[in-house]
RORO-446487 format. One record per residue (C-alpha): residue in three letters; x, y, z. Coordinates in steps of 0.25 Angstrom, whole numbers, plus 5000, padded with zeros to 4 digits. Example, Ala and Ser with C-alpha at 12.3 -4.5 7.8 and 13.67 -1.06 7.14 Angstrom:
2
R   resn      X      Y      Z
R    ALA   5049   4982   5031
R    SER   5055   4996   5029
//
This chain:
402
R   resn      X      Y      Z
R    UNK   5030   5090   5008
R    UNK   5044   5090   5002
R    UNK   5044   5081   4990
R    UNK   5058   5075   4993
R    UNK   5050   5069   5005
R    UNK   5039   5063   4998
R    UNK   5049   5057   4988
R    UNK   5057   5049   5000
R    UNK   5045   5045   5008
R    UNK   5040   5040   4993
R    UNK   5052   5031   4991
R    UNK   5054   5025   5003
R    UNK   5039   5023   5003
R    UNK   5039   5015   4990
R    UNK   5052   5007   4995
R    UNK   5046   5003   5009
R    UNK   5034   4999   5003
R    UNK   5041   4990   4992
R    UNK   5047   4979   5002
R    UNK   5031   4975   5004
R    UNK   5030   4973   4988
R    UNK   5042   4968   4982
R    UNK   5037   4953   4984
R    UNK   5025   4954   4975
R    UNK   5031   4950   4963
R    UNK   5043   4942   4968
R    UNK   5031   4932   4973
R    UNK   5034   4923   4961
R    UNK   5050   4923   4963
R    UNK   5049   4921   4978
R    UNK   5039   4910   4976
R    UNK   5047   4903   4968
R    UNK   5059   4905   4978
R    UNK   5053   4899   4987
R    UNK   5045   4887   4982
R    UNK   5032   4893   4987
R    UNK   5018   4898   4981
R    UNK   5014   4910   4977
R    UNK   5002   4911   4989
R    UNK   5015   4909   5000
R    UNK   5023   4922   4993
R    UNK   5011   4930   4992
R    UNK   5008   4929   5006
R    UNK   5024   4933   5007
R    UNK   5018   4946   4998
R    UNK   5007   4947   5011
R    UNK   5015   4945   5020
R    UNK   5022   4958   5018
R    UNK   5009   4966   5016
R    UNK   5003   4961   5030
R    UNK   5018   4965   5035
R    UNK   5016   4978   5029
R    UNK   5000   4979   5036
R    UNK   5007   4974   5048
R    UNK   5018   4987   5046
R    UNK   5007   4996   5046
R    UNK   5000   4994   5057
R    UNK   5012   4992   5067
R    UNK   5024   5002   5060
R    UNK   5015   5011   5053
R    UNK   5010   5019   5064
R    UNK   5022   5022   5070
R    UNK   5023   5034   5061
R    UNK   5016   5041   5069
R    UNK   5024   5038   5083
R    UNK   5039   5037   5078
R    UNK   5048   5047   5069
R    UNK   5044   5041   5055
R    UNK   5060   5042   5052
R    UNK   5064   5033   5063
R    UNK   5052   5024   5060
R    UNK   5054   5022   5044
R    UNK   5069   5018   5047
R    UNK   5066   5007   5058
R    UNK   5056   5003   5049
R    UNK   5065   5002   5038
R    UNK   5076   4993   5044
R    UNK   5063   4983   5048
R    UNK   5061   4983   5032
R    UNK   5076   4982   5028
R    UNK   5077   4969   5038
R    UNK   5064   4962   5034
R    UNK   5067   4963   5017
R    UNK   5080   4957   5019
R    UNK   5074   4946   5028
R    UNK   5063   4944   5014
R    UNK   5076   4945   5005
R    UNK   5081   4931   5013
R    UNK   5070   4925   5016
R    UNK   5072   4910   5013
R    UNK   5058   4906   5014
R    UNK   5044   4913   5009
R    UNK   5036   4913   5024
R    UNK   5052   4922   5028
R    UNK   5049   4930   5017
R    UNK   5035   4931   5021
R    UNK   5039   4935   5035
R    UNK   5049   4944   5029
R    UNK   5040   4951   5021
R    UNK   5030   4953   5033
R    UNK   5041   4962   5039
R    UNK   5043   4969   5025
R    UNK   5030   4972   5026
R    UNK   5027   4976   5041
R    UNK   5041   4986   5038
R    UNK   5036   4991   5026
R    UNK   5027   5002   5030
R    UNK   5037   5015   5028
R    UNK   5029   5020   5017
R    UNK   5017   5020   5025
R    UNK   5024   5029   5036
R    UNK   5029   5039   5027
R    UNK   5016   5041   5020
R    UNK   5008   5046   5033
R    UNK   5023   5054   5035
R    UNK   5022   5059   5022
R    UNK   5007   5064   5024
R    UNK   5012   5070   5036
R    UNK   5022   5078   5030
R    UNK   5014   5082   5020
R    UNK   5003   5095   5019
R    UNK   4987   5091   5018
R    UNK   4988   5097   5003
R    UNK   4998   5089   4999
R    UNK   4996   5076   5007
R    UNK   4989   5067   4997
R    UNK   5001   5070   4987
R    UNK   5010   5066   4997
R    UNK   5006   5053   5001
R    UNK   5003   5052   4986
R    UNK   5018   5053   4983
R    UNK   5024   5044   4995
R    UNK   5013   5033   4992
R    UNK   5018   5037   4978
R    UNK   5032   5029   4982
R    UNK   5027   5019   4990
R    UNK   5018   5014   4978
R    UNK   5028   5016   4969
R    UNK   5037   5007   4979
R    UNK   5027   4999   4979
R    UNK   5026   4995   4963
R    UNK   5041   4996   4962
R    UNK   5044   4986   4972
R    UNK   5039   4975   4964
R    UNK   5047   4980   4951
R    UNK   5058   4978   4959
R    UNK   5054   4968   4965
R    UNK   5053   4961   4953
R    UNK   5065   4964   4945
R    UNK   5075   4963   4957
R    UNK   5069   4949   4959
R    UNK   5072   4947   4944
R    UNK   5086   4950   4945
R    UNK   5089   4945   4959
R    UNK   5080   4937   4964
R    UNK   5068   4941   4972
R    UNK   5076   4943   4987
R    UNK   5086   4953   4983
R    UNK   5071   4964   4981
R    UNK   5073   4962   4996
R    UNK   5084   4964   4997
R    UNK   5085   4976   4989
R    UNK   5071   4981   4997
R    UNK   5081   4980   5010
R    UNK   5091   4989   5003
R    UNK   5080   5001   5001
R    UNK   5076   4999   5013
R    UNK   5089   5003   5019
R    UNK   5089   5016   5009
R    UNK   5075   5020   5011
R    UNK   5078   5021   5027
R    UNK   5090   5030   5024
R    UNK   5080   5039   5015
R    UNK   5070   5039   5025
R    UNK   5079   5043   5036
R    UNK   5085   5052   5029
R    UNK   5073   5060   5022
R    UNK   5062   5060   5032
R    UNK   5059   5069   5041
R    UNK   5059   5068   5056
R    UNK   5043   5070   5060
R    UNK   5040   5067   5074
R    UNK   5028   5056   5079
R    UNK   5014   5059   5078
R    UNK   5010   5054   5091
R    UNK   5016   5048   5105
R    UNK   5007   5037   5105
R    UNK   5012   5022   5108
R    UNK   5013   5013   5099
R    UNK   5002   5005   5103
R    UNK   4992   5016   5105
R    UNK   4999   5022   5091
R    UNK   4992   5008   5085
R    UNK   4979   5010   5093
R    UNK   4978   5024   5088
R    UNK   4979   5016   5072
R    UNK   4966   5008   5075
R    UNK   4958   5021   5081
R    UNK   4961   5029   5069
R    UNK   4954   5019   5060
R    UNK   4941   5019   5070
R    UNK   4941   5032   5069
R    UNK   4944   5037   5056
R    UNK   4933   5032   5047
R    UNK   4941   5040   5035
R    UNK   4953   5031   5038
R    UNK   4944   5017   5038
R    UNK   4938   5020   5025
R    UNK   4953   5022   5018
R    UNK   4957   5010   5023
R    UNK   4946   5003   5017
R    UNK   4949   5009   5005
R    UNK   4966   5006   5005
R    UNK   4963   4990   5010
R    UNK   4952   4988   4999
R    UNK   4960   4992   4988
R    UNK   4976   4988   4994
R    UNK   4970   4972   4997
R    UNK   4969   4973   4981
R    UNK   4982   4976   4979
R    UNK   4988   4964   4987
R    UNK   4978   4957   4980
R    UNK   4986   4962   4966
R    UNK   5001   4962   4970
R    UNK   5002   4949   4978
R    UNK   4996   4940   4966
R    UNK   4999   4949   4955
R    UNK   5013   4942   4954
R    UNK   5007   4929   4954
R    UNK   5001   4932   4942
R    UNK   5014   4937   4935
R    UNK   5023   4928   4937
R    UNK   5012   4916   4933
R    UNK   5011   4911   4921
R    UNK   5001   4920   4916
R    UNK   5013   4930   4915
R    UNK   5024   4924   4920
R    UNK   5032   4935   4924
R    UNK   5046   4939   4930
R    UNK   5046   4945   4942
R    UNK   5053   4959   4937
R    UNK   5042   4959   4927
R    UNK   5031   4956   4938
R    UNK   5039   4969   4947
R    UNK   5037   4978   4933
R    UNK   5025   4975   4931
R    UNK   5019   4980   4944
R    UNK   5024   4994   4939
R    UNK   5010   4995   4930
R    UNK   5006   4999   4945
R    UNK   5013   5014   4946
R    UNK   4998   5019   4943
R    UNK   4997   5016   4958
R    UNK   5008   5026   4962
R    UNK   5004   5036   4951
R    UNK   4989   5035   4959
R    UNK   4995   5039   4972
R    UNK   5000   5054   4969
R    UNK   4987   5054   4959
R    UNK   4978   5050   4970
R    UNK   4987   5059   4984
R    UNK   4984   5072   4974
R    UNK   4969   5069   4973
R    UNK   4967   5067   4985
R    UNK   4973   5080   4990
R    UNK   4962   5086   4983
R    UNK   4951   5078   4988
R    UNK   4949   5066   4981
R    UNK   4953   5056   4989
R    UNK   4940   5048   4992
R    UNK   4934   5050   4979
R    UNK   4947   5045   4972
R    UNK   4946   5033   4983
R    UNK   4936   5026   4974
R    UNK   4942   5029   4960
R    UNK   4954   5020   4966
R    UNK   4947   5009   4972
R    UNK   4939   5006   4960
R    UNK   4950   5008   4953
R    UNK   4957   4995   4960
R    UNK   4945   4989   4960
R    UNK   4945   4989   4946
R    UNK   4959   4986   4944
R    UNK   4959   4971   4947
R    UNK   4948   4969   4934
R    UNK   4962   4972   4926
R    UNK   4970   4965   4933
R    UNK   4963   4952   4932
R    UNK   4962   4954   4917
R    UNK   4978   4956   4921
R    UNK   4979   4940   4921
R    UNK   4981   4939   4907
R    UNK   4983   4953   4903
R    UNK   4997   4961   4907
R    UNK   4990   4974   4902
R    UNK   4977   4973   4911
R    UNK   4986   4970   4922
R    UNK   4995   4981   4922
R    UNK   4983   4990   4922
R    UNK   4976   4984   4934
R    UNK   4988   4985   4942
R    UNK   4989   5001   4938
R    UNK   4975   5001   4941
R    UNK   4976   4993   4954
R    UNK   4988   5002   4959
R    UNK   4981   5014   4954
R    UNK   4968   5011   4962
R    UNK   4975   5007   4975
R    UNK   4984   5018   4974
R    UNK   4975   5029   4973
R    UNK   4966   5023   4985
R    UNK   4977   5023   4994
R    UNK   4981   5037   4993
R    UNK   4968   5040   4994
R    UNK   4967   5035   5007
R    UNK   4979   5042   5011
R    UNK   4975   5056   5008
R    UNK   4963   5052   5016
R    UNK   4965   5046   5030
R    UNK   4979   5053   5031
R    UNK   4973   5068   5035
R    UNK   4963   5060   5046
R    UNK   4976   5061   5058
R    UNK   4988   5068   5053
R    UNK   4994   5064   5068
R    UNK   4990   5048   5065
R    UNK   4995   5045   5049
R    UNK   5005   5035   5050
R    UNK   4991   5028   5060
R    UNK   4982   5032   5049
R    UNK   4991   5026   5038
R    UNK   4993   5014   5048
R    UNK   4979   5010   5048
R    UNK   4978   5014   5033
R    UNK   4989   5007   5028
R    UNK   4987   4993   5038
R    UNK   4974   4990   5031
R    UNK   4979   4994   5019
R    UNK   4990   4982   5019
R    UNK   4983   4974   5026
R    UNK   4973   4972   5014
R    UNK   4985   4972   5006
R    UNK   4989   4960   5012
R    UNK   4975   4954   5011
R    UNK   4975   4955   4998
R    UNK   4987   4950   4995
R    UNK   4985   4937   5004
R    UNK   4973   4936   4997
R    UNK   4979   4937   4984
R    UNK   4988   4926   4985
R    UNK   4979   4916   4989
R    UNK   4970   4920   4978
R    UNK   4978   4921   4967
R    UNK   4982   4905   4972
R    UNK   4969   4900   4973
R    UNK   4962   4908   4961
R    UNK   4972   4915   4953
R    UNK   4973   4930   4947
R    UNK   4958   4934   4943
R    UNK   4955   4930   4958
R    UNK   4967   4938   4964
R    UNK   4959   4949   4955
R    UNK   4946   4948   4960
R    UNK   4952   4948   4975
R    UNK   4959   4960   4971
R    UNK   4945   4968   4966
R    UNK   4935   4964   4979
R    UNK   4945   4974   4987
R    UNK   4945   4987   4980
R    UNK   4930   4983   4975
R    UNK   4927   4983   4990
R    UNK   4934   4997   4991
R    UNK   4926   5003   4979
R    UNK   4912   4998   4989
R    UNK   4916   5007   5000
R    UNK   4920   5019   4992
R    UNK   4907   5019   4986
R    UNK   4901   5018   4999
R    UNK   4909   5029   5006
R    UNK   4909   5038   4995
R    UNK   4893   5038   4996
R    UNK   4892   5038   5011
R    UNK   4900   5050   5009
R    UNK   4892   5057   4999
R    UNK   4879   5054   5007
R    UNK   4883   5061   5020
R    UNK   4890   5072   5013
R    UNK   4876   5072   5005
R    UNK   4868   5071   5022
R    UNK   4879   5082   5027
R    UNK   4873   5091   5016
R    UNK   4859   5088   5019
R    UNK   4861   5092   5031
R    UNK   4868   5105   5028
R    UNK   4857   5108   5022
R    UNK   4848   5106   5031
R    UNK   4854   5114   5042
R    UNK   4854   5126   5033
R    UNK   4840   5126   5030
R    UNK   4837   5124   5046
R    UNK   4846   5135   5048
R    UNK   4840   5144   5037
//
């Protein structure tokens, strides 16, 4: 697959998927702008991960029954409008409606990455997806950076603003660069959505992944949404450019995409599946010790991204193969739990970091991937047992034969 490709589909990945972060560490500034609490903005922070659940399940199969081009630009207007509807908001529940519409036309990145896999050859597909989730992370991790120091030079609306304006630029690259692939399948729209809830019954493959992205993705909106609580309190009493550079500690996150895409194209891709939920599992004992301590924080955060990261690609390389006709479906049902544990956690988050504080926000955080780490344990020996009954039996048929 030609690289230049990658590279587009990478950016305009990682730009998209910004507009549904850039308010995670304004939550102080817009708080104060609005003389309200910090539970009210954080649900403003949900509000654009259920919007972006809600995108998924409604936009993201479309993939498969429109021209991808067409579709991305359309989409694309949608996000332009709704960012400059958050950048004049003069209340925090327009804002939380406006983000809800960020959030529901935020889902480009999660068509081009099924488009991507398409494109791409079966020896080369983990790498692939590798790189353009390489971008989208990296969007990801970036957005609050500039979040943080556009809101420290001119307040926190003009970040919407500027959002808006790279929307208008990613549309033009988009349209410019990708290439014209015809749909998948002729099947209405409401049959296309049926067809979504029939590949989870029937792909037990697909199930178990999704298990494994919500389980760990809950914790991560567990972390970002209360994370910027934490900061910007007394404890550290940060600026909110110092709370968007700090989130930078979490590149490991984007490193682990590519690392994880090449090992799974070689045939790791469940075995490294437990490496990584234990490792976010284990992250949130760091970050706890994080309340007081800047070092252990930074490392929890690598650890955190690191862990999430490296499960999600995992996942990827796997329920991807199951129907090459069905990808942006399969992503759909993947990607629509995924975000909305995300948005469980991250309501969860803000409520209890206001009832209890950061050690309980930690301890939250930790039940999901922990939960995760169970059911690897427990498919990875269902799995070696009927590997170890399929070879009893092998056996067996020789000797009758002989």
């Amino acid at each position: 697959m030609d690289r230049g490709l990658v590279l587009v589909m990478a950016l305009a990945s990682g730009m998209v998927v910004a507009n549904s972060y850039y308010a995670q560490p304004l939550v102080g500034a817009i708080a104060d702008a609005f003389h309200t609490s910090t539970t009210s903005v954080g649900l403003v922070v949900t509000a654009s991960q259920v919007g972006y659940a809600v995108g998924l399940a409604l936009l993201v199969p479309l993939g498969d029954l429109i021209e991808r081009r067409r579709l991305l630009v359309v989409i694309l207007g949608a996000t332009t409008l709704s960012l400059a509807g958050m950048a004049l908001a003069p209340s925090w529940p327009v804002l939380g409606v406006a983000a809800l519409l960020v959030g529901v036309t935020s889902v480009v990145g999660q068509v081009l990455v099924p488009f991507a896999a398409s494109l791409a050859r079966a020896d080369e597909r983990g790498r692939v997806i590798g790189g353009v989730m390489t971008g989208l992370l990296l969007g990801i991790l970036l957005s609050r950076v500039v979040a943080g120091l556009v809101a420290e030079v001119a307040g926190w609306r003009a970040v919407f603003w500027l959002a808006a304006a790279l929307m208008v630029a990613t549309s033009l690259l988009l349209h410019r660069r990708l290439p014209v692939v015809a749909p998948s399948t002729g099947l209405g729209y409401r049959a296309l959505l049926r067809s979504v809830v029939r590949l989870v019954a029937e792909e037990p493959v697909l199930r178990l992944r999704m298990a494994y992205g919500a389980l760990t993705y809950a914790s991560f909106g567990v972390f970002w949404t209360s994370v910027g609580f934490l900061l910007a309190g007394p404890g550290y009493g940060w600026s909110d450019a110092r709370i968007g550079l700090f989130t930078l500690v979490g590149v490991a996150g984007a490193l682990a995409a590519r690392f994880a895409g090449t090992l799974a194209d070689r045939g790791h891709a469940r075995a490294q599946t437990g490496a990584f939920v234990a490792a976010t599992a284990l992250s949130f004992v760091l970050l706890a010790m994080g309340r007081a301590n800047v070092a252990a924080l930074a490392a929890g955060v690598a650890l955190l991204d690191l862990g999430i990261q490296g499960t999600h690609i995992s996942n990827q390389s796997l329920f991807y193969p199951l129907r090459p006709d069905a990808r942006s479906r399969l992503n759909t049902a993947y990607m629509t739990s995924y975000f909305a544990a995300g948005s469980l956690g991250s309501g969860l988050s803000a409520v209890v970091y206001s009832a209890w504080g950061w050690t309980a926000v930690c301890v939250l955080g930790a039940i999901f991937p922990t939960a995760g780490l169970l059911v690897w344990v427990v498919e990875t020996v269902s799995r070696r047992r009927g590997a170890g009954a399929a070879g009893r039996e092998d056996v067996t048929s020789r000797r009758a034969r002989t």
